[in-house]
N, C-alpha and C positions, 0 to 999 in steps of 0.2 A: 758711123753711118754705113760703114760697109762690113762689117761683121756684127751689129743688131746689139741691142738696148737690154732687151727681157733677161730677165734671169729666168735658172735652168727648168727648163720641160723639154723632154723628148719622147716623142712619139718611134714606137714598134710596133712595126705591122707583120703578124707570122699566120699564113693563110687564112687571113678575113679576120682575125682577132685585133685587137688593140689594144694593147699595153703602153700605159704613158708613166714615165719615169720623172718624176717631181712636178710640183703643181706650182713651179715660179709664175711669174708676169705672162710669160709664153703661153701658160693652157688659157688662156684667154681666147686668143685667136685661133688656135688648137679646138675649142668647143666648138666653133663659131663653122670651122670644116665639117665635124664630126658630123655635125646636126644636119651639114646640108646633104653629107653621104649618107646619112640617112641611118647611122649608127647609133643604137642604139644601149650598145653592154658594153663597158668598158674596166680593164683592171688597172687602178690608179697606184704605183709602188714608189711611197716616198724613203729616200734616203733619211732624214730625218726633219725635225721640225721649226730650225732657223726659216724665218720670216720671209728669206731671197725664196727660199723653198714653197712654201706654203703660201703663200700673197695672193694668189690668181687665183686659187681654188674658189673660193667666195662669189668667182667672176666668170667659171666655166659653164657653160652654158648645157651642158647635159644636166647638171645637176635642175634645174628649174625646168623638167622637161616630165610630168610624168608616165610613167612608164618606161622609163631609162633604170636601169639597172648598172649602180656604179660598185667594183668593191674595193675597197682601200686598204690597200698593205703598208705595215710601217713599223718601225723599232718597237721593241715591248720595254715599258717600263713597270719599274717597282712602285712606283706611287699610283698613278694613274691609268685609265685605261685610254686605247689609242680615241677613242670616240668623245672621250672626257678634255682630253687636252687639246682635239681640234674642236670643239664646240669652244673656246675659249674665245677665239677670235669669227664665233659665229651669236655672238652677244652684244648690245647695246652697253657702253657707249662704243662700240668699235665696229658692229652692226647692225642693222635694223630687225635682222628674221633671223630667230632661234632655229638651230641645227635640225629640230623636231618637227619644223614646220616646213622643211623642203621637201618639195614635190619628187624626186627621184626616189627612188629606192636604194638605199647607202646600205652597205656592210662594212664593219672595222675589224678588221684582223691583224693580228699581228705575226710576224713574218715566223715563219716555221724553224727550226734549228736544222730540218733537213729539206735537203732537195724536194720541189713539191712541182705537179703541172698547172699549167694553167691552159689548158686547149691548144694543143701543140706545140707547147712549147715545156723546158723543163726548166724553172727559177732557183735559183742559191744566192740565198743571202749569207753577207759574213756582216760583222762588225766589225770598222776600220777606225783609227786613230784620228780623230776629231771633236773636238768637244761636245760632248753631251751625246745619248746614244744616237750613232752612226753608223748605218750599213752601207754597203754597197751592193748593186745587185750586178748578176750573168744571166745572162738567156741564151738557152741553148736551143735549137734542132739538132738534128740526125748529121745536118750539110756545116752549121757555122755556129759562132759561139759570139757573144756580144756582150762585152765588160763594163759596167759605169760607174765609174767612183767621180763624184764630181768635188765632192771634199775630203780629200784626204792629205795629211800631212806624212810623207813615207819614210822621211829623213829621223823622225822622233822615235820610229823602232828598228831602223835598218835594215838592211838589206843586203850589202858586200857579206861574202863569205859565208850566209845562211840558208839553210836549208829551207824548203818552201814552207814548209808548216810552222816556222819562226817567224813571217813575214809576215806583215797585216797586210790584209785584203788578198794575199795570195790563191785561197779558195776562188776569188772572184776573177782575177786578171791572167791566170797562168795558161798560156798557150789558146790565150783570146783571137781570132781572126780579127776583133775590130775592139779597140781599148781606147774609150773617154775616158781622160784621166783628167784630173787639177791640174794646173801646170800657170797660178796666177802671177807668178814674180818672177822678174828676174833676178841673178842671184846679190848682187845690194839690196836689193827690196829686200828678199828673204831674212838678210839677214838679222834686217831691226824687227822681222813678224814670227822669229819662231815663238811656236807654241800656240799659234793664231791657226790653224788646222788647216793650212793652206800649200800645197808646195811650189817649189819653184821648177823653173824649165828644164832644167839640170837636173834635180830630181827626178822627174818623170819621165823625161829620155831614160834615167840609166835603171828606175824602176820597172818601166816596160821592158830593157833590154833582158835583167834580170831575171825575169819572167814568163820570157820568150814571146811575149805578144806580137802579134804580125804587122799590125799596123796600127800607130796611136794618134790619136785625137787630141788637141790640145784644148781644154776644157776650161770655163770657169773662171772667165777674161775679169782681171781688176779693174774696175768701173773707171779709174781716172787712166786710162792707156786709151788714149789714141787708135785708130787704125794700124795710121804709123807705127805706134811706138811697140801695138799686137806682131805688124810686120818682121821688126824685128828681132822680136822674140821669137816668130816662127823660125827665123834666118839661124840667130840661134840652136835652137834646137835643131835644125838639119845638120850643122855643123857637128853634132856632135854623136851622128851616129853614122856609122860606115858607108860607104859607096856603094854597096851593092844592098841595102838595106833599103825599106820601104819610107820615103821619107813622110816626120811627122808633118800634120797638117793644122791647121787653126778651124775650130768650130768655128761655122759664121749660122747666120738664121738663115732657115730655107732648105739646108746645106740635106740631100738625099744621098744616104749610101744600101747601095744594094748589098745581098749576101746569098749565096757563097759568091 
């Protein structure tokens, strides 16, 4: 009730642009803003194509708007193309209106292997350790840097004692001002779920610390945790980074952070 239902969408705003980072349940109500700001172009960059991910999209409301201009960034695969495997769940029986027949103007790109802009801003995808292709994205300005892995498992390629370019996701989270990371188990959970591409609090404390990130976000809440029991994973997690350290915080819905 007090840190929110929807699985993952996040909105970035970098001088009147809009960048939305996964199209879970959230771009739902996320459209339903955009439209009334009167926005009209947006770049949609999904981490990858699990269902928590992808569910809203169907239900964003830029899309059934014509003359909106949406482009959607997302993992490249070898079989398919990205426009081929989200039209999947834009088909009868699982929808009513074919991908073809919506009203916005869609683009499907898939994410570059290098650094690329998007209207003020500069994107870097890496692919991180999760089942099935998985990136994570960074956004930079000139002022701050903004890291999101919301699935990542960091425990399954480690991190003590290695060098940055040994570490998954390290392109994306090193020397981040603001780092959303996983962080959905505490550590008994974790340990009947490894290999489930998820990590636990402990993880991600010592991943961020790792990596020098400024300040981390606790991301990517397990659906059967309580507020409570969120709480105390946050309590957790403070405990286990220094005193004079930025302490970590729990995503909730709503939750605005500014940058620099």
């Amino acid at each position: 009730m007090r840190y929110g239902g929807n699985t993952s969408c996040v909105e970035v705003s970098v001088d009147g642009t809009t960048l939305v980072l996964d199209a879970g349940t959230g771009i739902r109500g996320l459209g339903a803003e955009l439209l009334a700001r009167g926005e009209r172009s947006v770049h949609l960059l999904l981490t990858h194509l699990h269902l928590d991910h992808l569910e809203g999209l169907r239900f964003f409301g830029p899309l059934w708007v014509e003359g909106t201009t949406i482009d959607i960034w997302g993992p490249p695969s070898p079989l398919l193309s990205l426009r081929e495997r989200i039209s999947r769940s834009f088909s009868p029986p699982l929808f009513p209106i074919d991908l073809r027949d919506i009203p916005a103007e869609v683009s499907f790109h898939d994410v570059p292997r290098d650094r690329w802009a998007v209207e003020g801003a500069t994107v870097t995808s890496d692919l991180v350790v999760h089942p099935g292709p998985t990136v994570g994205f960074r956004i930079e300005t000139p002022e701050a840097s903004f890291a999101y892995l919301p699935d990542h498992e960091p425990a399954l390629a480690g991190w003590t004692g290695r060098s940055h370019e040994w570490i998954s996701g390290a392109a994306i989270a090193a020397d981040a001002d603001i780092l959303l990371h996983d962080a959905q188990y505490f550590e008994d959970e974790y340990a009947d779920r490894i290999g489930w591409g998820h990590s636990s609090v402990a993880d991600a404390v010592g991943y961020a610390e790792a990596l020098g990130a400024r300040r981390l976000v606790l991301f990517h809440h397990e659906p059967a945790h309580s507020d409570e029991s969120l709480e105390r994973l946050e309590t957790e997690a403070r405990a286990a980074v220094p005193d004079d350290a930025h302490p970590p915080e729990l995503a909730r819905e709503g939750m605005v952070i500014e940058l620099p």
